[in-house]
N, C-alpha and C positions, 0 to 999 in steps of 0.2 A: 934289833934287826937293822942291819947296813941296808942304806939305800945306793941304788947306785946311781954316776952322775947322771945317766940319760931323764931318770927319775925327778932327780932334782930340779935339773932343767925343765922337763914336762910339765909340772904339776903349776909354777907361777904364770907358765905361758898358760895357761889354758884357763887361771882365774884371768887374764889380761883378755885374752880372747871374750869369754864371757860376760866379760864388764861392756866391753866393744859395742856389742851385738845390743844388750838392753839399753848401752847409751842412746844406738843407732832408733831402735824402737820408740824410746819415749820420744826422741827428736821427731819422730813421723806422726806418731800419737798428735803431738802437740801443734805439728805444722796442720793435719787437717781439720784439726779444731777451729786454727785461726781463720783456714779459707772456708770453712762452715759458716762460723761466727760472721764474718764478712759478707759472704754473700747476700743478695736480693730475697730470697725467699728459703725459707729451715726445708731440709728435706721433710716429706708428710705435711707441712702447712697448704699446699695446694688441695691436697684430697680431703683435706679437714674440712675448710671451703665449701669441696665438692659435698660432702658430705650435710653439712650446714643447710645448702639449697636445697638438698634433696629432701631431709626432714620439713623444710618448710613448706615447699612442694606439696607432700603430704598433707601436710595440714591442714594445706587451701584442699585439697581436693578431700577429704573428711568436711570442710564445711560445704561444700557442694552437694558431695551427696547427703549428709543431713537436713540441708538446706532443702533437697529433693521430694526428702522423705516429708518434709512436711508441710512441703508445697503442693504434695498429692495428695493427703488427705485433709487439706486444706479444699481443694476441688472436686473430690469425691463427697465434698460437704455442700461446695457452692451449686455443683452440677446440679445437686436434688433441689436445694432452694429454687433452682429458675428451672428444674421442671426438663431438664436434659440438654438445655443450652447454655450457649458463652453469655447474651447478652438479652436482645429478645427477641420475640417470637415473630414471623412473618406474618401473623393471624394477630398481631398485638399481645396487651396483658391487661390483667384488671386486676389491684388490690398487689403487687406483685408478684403475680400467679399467669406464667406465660399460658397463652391459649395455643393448645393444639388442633382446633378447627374450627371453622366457621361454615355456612349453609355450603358456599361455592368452593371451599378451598380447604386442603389439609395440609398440616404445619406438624408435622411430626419431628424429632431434633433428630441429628444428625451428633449422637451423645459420644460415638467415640472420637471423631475431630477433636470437637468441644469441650471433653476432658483435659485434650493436651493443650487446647489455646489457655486455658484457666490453669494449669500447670506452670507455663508458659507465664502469666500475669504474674503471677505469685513468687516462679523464683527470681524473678527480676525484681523485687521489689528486697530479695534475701544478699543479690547479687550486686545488690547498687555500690554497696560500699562494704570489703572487707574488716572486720572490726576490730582484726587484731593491728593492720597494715591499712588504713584508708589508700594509701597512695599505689597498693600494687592492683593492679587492674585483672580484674576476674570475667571470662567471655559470658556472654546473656543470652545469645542466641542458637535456640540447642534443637538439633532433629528428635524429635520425639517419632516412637512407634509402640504399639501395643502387641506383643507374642508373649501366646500363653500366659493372659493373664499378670504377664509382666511389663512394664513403663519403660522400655528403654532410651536412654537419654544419650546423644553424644554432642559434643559441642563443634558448632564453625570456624571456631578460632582454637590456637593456642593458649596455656597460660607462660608469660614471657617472666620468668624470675632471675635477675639477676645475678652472677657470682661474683663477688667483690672479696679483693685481695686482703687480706692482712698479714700484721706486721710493718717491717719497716718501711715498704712499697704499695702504698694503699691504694687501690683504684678498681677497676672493670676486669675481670679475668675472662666473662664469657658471659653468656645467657643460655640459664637451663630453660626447656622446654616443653610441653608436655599435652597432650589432647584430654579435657576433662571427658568424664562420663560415666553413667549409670546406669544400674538395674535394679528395680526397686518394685517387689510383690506388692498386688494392689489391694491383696485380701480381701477384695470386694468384688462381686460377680454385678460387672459390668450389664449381661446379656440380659436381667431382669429388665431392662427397657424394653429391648424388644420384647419378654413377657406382657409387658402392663402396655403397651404399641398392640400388640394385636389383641388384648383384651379390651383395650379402646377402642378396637374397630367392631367389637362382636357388641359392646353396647350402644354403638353409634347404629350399626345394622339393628340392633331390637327396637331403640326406641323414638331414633329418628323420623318414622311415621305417626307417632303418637300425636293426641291433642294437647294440648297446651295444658290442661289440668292432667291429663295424664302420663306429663313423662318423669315428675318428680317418682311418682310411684315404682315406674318403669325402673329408674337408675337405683333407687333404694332398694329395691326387691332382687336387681342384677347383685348389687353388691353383697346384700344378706345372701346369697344363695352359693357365689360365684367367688369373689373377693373380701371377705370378713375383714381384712387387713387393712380395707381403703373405708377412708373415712372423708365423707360429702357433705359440703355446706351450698345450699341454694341462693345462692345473692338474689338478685334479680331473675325476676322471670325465668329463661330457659338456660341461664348461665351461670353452671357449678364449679365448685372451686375442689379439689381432689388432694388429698395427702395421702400418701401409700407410706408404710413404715416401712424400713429394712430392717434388717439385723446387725445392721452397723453402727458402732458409736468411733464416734472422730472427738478429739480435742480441739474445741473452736478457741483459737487465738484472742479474737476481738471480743468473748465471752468470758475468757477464761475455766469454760467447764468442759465437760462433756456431752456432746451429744447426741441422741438418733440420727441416721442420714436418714430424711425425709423427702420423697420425692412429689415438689408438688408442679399441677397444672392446674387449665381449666380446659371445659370443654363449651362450648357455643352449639345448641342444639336447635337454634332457629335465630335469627339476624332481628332486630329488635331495636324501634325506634328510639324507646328508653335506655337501651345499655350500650348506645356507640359512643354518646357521649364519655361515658366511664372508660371505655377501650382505649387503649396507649398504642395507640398503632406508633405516632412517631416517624421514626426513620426507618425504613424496612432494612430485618436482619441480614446479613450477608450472608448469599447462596455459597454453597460449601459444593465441590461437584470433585470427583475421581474419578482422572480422564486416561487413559491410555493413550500412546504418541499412535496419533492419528484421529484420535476420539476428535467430534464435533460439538458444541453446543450452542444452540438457538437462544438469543435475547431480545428486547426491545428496548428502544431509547426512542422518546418521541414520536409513539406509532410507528418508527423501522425499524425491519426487523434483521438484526444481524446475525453473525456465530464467532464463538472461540473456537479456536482447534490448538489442539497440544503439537509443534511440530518437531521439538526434537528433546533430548536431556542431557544433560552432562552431569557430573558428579554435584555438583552445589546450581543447578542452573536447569532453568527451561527456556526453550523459544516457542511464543507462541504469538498465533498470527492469528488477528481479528478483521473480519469486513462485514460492511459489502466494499467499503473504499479498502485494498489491503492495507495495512499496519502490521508492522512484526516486533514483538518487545522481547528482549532476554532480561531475566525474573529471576533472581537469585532465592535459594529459599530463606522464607522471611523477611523478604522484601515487598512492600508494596509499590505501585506504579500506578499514577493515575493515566486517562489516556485521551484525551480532546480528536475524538474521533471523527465530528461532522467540521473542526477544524474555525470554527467558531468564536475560538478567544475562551471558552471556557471545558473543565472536564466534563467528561461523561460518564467514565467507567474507570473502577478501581479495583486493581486485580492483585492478589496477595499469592505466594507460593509460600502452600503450609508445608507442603513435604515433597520427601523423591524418593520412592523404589527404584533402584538403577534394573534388581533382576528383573522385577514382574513389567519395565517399562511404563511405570504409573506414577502419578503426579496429582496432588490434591491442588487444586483452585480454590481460591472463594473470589467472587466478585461483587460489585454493589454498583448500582446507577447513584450518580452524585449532578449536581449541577453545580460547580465551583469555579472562579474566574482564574484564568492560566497566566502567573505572576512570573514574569521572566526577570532576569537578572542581568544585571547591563556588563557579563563579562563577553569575549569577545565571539563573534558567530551570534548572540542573543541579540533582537531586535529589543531596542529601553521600550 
């Protein structure tokens, strides 16, 4: 078959055309290789980074809330050893068995605070130091509250984790950020104190009249009839030492086993010249009070008698103002502040802000009378 010239012509141009076109391609192919190659950072190495922080990020905050989990039933272990408090008891302790009463006065705990202060001890002890990164810094100090039965945790601070560059331009890209927090099932029923609280008032009413040979009777016969579960040892004279069993077992760290939550106390059914000695009174335990903005409450320091009053809140913060002379301190929570109030040269009163409901406008205090000498610092405005 004849081709014709237009043909002939055609057919070279258009192998010439096409050679053109992929010359032109592999030329562009190859030029943005070089200005890839070249560049400070590969396309996707930024998010890789991002990416990096973010599982580490993770990490830490899985050791928090683990850290959590066994920081609660860690305290759900301690609260029963001391009997429903943090430390001891306002009525003393004997044998390490805090007393919930004596003839003039009743010392009952105040056991849901007191879960969270012990909560509180424990994860800062998990918190001190990250084990897989000692150097990145983990926050310690966390709002605790109890709904339904649940522990929710949130923290004050950020975690601040670094993003650092890699490859050929290595340094700081950013700082990821992020607010820890938790919620952690307590599978323990909290509300059995108040149970064995007002069954300690119904044996304090039967046998608190009793003679002195007959209140052992009294409290043994209460139990056998009333509480099979509590189990009484008579120390001294009028003053019993009480273990009540739960139905909880915890894994105690510093034991390595297993154990019952047991909750124990004592109770002081008459004042008794032979057992004060044995009493740990000590330093009396910090009053724990939930006040609503406005609430007041009545103290003494050296036979005067003053008040706290809550007078405002903010999100991490209380102002509250003490007299008879006024004083006004803002209280960050989880802060303590001591307060040299009759102005003396020494403290008087140390006031800790354990929490902040913003809805319900309520705010937990504790406070403690102190006598300690007020150390000033020679920076500038402080008298040396």
């Amino acid at each position: 078959m004849k081709q014709s010239k237009k043909s002939m012509i055609f057919q070279p141009l258009m192998v010439v055309v096409t050679l053109g076109i992929l010359l032109f391609a592999l030329s562009s192919i190859n030029s943005k290789e070089k200005v890839l190659a070249g560049s400070n950072e590969a396309i996707g190495l930024g998010q890789i980074n991002i990416l990096k922080t973010y599982q580490k990020a993770e990490k830490i905050l899985l050791y928090v809330d683990e850290s959590a989990k066994i920081s609660t039933k860690q305290a759900i272990y301690g609260l029963g050893q001391k009997g429903g408090y943090h430390t001891t008891s306002e009525c003393g302790s004997y044998l390490g068995y805090n007393i919930w009463n004596t003839k003039d006065e009743k010392c009952y705990p105040n056991f849901k605070e007191n879960i969270k202060l012990l909560v509180n001890d424990n994860l800062n002890k998990y918190l001190e130091s990250y084990p897989d990164e000692p150097n990145q810094k983990i926050p310690k100090t966390y709002e605790l509250s109890i709904h339904n039965n649940n522990l929710i945790g949130t923290s004050l601070e950020n975690i601040e984790i670094n993003i650092t560059k890699e490859g050929p331009s290595k340094g700081l890209a950013g700082i990821y950020s992020i607010k820890p927090s938790f919620n952690i099932n307590l599978n323990y029923n909290l509300e059995q104190y108040n149970t064995i609280i007002d069954n300690v008032k119904d044996l304090i009413t039967l046998c608190e009249g009793k003679q002195k040979d007959e209140i052992e009777d009294c409290v043994n016969n209460y139990i056998t009839t009333k509480n099979p579960n509590w189990k009484s040892d008579q120390r001294i004279e009028n003053l019993f030492l009480f273990d009540v069993k739960t139905d909880k077992k915890v894994w105690v760290s510093s034991k390595l086993i297993q154990e019952d939550v047991v909750i124990k106390f004592a109770l002081l059914f008459e004042d008794s010249s032979t057992i004060t000695t044995g009493i740990n009174k000590g330093i009396r335990e910090e009053s724990i009070d939930e006040l609503f903005v406005g609430d007041k409450i009545s103290f003494q320091i050296s036979g005067e008698e003053h008040t706290l009053s809550l007078v405002s809140l903010a999100e991490y913060s209380a102002t509250i103002m003490i007299n008879s002379e006024p004083l006004t301190a803002v209280v960050n929570v989880g802060e303590t502040q001591k307060i040299d109030i009759d102005k003396d040269g020494y403290y008087d009163l140390k006031i800790t802000l354990r929490s902040i409901d913003i809805q319900k406008n309520q705010a937990v205090i504790s406070k403690k009378t102190i006598n300690e000498k007020v150390v000033r610092s020679n920076k500038e405005g402080d008298s040396p």
